[in-house]
N, CA, C and O atoms as a printed pandas DataFrame, in Angstrom:
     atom_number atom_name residue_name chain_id  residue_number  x_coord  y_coord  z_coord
0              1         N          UNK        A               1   48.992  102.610   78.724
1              2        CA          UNK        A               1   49.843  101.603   78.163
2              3         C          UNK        A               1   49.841  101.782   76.650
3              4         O          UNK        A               1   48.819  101.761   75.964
4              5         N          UNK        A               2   51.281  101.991   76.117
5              6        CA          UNK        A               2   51.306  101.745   74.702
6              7         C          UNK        A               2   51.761  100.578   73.890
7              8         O          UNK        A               2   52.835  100.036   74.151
8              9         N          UNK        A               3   51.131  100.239   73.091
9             10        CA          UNK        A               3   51.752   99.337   72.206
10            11         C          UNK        A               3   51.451   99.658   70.670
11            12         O          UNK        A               3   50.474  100.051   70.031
12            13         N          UNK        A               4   53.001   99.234   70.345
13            14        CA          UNK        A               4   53.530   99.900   68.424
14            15         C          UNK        A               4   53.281  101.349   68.576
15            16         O          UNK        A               4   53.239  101.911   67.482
16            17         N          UNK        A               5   53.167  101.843   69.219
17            18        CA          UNK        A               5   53.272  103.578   69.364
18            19         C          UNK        A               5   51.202  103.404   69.374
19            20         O          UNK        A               5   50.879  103.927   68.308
20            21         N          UNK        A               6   50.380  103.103   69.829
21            22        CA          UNK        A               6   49.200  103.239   69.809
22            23         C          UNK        A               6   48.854  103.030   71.498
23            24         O          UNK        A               6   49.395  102.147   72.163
24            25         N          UNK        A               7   48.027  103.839   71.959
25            26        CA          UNK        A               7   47.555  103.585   73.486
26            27         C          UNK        A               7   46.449  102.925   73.672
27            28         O          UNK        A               7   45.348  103.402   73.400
28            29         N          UNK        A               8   46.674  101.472   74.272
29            30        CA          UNK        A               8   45.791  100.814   74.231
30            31         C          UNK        A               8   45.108  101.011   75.433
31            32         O          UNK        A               8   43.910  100.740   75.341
32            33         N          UNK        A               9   45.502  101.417   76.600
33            34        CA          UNK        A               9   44.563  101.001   77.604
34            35         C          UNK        A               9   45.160  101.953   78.708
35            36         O          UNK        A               9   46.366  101.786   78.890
36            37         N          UNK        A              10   44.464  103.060   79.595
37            38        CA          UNK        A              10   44.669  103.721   80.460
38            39         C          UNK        A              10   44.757  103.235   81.956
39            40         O          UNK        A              10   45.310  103.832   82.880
40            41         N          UNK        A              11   44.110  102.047   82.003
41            42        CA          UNK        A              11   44.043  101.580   83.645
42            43         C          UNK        A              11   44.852  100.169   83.784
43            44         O          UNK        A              11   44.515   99.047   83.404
44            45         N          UNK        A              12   45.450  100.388   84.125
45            46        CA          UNK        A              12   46.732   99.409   84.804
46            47         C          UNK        A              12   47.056   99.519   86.427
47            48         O          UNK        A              12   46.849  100.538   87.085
48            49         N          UNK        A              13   47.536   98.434   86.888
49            50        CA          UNK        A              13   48.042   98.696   88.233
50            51         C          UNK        A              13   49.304   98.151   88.437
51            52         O          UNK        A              13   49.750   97.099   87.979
52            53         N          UNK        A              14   49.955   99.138   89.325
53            54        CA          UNK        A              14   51.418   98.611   89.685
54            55         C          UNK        A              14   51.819   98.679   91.161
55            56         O          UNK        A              14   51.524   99.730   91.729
56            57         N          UNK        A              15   52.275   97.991   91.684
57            58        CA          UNK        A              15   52.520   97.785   92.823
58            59         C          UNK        A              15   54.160   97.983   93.029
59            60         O          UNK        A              15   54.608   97.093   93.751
60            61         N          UNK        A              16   54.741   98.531   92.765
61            62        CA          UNK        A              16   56.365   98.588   92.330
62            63         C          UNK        A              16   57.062   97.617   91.682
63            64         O          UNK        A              16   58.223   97.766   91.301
64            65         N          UNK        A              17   56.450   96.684   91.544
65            66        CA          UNK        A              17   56.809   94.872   90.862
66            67         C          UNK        A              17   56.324   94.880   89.701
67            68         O          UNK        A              17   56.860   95.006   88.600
68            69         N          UNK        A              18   55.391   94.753   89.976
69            70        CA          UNK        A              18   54.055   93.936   89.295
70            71         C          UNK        A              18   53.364   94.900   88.664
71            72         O          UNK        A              18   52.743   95.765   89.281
72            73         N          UNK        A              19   53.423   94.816   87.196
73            74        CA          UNK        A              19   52.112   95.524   86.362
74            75         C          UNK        A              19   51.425   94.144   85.435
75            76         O          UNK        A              19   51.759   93.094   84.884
76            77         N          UNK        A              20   50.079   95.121   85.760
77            78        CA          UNK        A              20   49.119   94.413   85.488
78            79         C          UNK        A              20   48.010   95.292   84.677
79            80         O          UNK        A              20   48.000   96.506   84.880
80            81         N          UNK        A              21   47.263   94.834   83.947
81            82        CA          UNK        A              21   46.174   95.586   82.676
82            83         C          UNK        A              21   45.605   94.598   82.126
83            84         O          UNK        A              21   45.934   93.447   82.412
84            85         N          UNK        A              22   44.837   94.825   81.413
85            86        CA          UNK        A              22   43.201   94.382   80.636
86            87         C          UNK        A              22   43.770   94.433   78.873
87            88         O          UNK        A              22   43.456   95.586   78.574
88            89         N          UNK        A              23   44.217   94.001   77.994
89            90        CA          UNK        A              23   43.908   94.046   76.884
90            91         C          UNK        A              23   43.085   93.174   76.094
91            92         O          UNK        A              23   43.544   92.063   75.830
92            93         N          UNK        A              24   41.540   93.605   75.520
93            94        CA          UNK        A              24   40.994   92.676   74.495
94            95         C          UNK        A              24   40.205   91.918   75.465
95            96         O          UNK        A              24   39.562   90.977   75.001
96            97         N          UNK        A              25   40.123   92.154   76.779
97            98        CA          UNK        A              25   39.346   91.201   77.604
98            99         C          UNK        A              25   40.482   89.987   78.586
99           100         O          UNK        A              25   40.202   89.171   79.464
100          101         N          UNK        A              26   41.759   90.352   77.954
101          102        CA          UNK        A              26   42.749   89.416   78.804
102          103         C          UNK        A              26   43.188   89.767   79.593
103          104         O          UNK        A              26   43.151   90.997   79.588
104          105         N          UNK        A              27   43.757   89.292   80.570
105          106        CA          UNK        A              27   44.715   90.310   81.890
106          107         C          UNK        A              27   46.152   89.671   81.040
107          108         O          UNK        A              27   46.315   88.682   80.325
108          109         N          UNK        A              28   47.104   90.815   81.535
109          110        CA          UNK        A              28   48.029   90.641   81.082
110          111         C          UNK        A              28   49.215   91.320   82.254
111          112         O          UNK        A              28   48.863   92.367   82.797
112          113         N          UNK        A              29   50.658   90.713   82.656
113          114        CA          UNK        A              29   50.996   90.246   84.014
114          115         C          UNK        A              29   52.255   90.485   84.020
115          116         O          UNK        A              29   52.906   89.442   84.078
116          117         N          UNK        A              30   53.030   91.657   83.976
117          118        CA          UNK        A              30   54.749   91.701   84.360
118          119         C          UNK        A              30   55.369   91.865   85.310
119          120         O          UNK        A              30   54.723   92.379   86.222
120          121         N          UNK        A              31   56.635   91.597   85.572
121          122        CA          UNK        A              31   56.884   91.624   86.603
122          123         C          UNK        A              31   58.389   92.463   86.352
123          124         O          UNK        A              31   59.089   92.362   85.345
124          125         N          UNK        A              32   58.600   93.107   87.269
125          126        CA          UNK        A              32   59.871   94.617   86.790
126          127         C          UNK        A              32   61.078   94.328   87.261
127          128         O          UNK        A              32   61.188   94.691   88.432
128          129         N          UNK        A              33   62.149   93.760   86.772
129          130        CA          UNK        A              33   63.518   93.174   87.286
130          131         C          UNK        A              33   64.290   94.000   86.694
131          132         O          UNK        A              33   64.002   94.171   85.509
132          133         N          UNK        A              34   65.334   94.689   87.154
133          134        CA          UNK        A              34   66.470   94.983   86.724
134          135         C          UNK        A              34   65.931   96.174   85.374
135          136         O          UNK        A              34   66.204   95.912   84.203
136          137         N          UNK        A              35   65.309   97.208   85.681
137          138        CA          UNK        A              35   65.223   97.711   85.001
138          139         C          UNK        A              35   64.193   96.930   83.146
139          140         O          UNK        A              35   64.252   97.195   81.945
140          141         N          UNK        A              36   63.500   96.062   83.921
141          142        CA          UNK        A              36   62.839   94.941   82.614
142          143         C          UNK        A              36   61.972   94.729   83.177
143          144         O          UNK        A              36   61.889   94.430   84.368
144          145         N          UNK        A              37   60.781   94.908   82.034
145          146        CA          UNK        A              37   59.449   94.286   82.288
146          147         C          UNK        A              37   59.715   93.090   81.186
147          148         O          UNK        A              37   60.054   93.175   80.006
148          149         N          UNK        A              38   59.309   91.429   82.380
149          150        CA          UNK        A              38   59.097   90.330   82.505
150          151         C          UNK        A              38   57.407   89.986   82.147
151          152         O          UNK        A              38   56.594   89.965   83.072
152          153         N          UNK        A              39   57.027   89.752   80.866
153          154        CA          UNK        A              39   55.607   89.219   80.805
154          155         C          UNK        A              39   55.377   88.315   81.606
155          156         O          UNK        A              39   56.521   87.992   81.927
156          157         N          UNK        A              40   54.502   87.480   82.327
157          158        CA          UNK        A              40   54.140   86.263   83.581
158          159         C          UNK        A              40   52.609   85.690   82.936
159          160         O          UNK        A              40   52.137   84.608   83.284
160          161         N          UNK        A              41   52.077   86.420   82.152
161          162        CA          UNK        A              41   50.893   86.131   81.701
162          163         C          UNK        A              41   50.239   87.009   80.773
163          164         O          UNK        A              41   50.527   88.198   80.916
164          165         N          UNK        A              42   49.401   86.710   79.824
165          166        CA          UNK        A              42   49.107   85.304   79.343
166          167         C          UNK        A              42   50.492   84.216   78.960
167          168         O          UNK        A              42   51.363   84.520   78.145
168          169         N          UNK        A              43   50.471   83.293   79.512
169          170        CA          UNK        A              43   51.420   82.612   79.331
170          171         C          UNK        A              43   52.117   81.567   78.299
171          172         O          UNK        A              43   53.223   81.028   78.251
172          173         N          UNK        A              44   50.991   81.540   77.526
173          174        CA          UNK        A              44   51.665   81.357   75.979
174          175         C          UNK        A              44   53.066   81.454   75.641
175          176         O          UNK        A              44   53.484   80.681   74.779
176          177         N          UNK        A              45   54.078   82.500   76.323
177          178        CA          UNK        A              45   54.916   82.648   76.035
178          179         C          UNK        A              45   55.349   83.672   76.652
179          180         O          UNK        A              45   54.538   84.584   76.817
180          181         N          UNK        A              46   56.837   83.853   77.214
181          182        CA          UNK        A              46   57.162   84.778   78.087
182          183         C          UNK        A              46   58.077   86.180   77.231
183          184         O          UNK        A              46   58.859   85.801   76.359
184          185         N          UNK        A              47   58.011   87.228   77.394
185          186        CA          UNK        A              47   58.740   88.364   76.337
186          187         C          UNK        A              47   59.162   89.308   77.941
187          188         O          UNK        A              47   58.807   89.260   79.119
188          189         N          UNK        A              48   60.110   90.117   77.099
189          190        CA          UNK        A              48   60.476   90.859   77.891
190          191         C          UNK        A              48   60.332   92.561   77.064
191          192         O          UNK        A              48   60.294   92.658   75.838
192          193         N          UNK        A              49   60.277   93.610   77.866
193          194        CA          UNK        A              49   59.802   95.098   77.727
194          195         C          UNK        A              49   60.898   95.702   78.472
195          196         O          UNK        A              49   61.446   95.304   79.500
196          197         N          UNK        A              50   61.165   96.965   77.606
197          198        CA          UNK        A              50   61.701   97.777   78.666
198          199         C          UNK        A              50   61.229   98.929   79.074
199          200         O          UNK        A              50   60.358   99.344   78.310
200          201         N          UNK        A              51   61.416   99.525   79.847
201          202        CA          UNK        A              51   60.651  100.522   80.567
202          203         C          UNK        A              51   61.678  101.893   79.978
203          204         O          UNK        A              51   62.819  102.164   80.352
204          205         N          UNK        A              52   60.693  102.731   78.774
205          206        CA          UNK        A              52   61.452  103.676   78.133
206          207         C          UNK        A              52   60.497  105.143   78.615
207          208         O          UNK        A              52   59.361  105.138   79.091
208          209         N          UNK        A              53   61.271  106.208   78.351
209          210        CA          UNK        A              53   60.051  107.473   79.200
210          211         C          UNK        A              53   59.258  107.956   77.979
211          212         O          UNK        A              53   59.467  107.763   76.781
212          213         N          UNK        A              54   58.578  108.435   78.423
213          214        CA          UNK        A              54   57.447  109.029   76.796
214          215         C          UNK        A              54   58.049  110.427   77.125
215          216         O          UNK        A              54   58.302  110.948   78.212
216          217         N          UNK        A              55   58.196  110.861   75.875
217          218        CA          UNK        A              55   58.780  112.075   75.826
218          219         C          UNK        A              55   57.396  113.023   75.237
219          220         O          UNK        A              55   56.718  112.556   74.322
220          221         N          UNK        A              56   57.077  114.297   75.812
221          222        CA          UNK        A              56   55.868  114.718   75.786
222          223         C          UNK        A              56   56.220  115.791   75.091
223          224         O          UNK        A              56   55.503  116.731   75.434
224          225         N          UNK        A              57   57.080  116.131   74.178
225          226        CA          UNK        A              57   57.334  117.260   73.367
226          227         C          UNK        A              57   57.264  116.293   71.733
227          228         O          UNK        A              57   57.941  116.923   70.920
228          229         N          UNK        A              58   56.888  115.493   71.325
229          230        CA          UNK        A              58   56.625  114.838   70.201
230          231         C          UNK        A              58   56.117  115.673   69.016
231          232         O          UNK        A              58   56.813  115.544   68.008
232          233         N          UNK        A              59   54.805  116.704   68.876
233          234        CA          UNK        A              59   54.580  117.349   68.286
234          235         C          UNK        A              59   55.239  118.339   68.375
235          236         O          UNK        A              59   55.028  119.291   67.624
């Protein structure tokens, strides 16, 4: 998982819906609609992500 271009965390799980991961000690909870990751938790506040490909020729 990246965030601001930095990889925070290698173990996540997805179930074709639902991703889910650990940051900082929190679980953190989306859910994949329409081409959109839906935050569900922490729930403070809901954001939305999109699901972009990492392009592996960068350097």
């Amino acid at each position: 998982m990246y965030h601001q271009n930095r990889l925070v965390t290698t173990t996540y799980e997805w179930d074709g819906q639902t991703l889910s991961y650990r940051l900082g000690g929190e679980l953190y909870s989306c859910i994949y609609v329409k081409n959109t990751f839906i935050r569900q938790q922490p729930a403070h506040y809901i954001s939305t992500f999109l699901r972009t490909p990492l392009s592996l020729n960068q350097f």
